[in-house]
N, C-alpha and C positions, 0 to 999 in steps of 0.2 A: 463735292464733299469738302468740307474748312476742315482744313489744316494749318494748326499753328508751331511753327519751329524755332525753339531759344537758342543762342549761341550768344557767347560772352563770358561768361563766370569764370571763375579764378583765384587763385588766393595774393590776396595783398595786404600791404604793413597800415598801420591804423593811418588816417594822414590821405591815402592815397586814393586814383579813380580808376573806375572799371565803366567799361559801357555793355548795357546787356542790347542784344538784337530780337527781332521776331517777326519771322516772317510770317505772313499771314497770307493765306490762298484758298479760293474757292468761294469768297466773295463776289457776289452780282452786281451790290450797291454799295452806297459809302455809311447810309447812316446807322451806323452800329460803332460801339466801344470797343476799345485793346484796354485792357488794362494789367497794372505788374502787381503779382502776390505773391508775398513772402512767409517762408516757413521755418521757423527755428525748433528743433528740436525740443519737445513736451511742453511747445506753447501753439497757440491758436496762430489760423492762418490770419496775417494781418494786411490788407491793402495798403500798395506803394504809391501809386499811381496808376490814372487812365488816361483816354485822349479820346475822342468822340472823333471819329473820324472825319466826317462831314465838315464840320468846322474846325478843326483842330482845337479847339477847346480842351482845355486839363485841368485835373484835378489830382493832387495830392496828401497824402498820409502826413498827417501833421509832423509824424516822426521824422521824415526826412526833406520838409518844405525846407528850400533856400539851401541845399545839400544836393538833392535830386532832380532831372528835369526831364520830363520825357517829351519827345518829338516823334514825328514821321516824316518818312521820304515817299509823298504818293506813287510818284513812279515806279517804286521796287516794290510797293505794297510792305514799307519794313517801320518797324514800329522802333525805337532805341529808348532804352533809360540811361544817360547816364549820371553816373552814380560819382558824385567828388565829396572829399572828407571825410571818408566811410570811418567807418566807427567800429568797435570788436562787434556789438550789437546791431550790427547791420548784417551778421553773420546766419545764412541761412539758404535754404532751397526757394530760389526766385521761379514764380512762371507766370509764363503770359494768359492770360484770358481775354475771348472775346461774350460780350454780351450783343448777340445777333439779330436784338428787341427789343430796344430800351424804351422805355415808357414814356420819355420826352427826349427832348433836342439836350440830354446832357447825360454823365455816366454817374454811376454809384463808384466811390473807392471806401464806402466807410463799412462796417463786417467784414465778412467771412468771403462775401465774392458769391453768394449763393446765386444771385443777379445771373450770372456767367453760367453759360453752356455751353462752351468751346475750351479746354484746356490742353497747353501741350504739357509736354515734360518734366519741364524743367532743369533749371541749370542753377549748378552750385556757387555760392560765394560765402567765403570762406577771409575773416579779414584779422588778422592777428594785431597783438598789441604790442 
């Protein structure tokens, strides 16, 4: 069974970085996506970031390109965003998703995420000004 677990979030001053984690398990193969969605309060879920696993390939949320950068550690199976010069409007419920199907050798970040059938929890960030 996949399982995805976030840990990171936290609150910080406008300026500053946070790194989200996510661990991913129950994985057979590599070629499927991680990707990071965020959610603010009485707005749409918006796409951060993903990473194709396979190749490490990424893609990003225009919002946060040259700010944001996500990576993987294959070995732990852990996926990281991190997050520098976060801004008050970076402020929101992050979580990971996997797309465990993707229709070619690359990930979707752009909607809602509907792509994605693996969600975990979520972790908060919270970034003051």
């Amino acid at each position: 069974q996949v399982q995805l677990v976030e840990s990171g979030g936290g609150s910080v001053q406008a300026g500053g970085s946070l790194r989200l984690s996510c661990a991913a398990s129950g994985y057979t193969y590599s070629r499927y996506c991680l990707g990071w969605y965020r959610q603010a309060p009485g707005k749409e879920r918006e796409g951060v970031a993903s990473i194709y696993r396979d190749s490490g390939s990424t893609y990003y949320g225009d919002s946060v390109k040259g700010r944001f950068t996500i990576s993987q550690d294959n070995a732990k199976n852990i996926v990281y965003l991190q997050m520098n010069s976060l801004k008050p409007e970076d402020t929101a419920m992050y979580y990971c998703a996997a797309d465990s199907r993707p229709t070619g050798a690359w990930c979707y970040i752009t909607g809602q995420g509907w792509e994605y059938d693996v969600w975990g929890q979520g972790t908060q960030v919270t970034v003051s000004s």
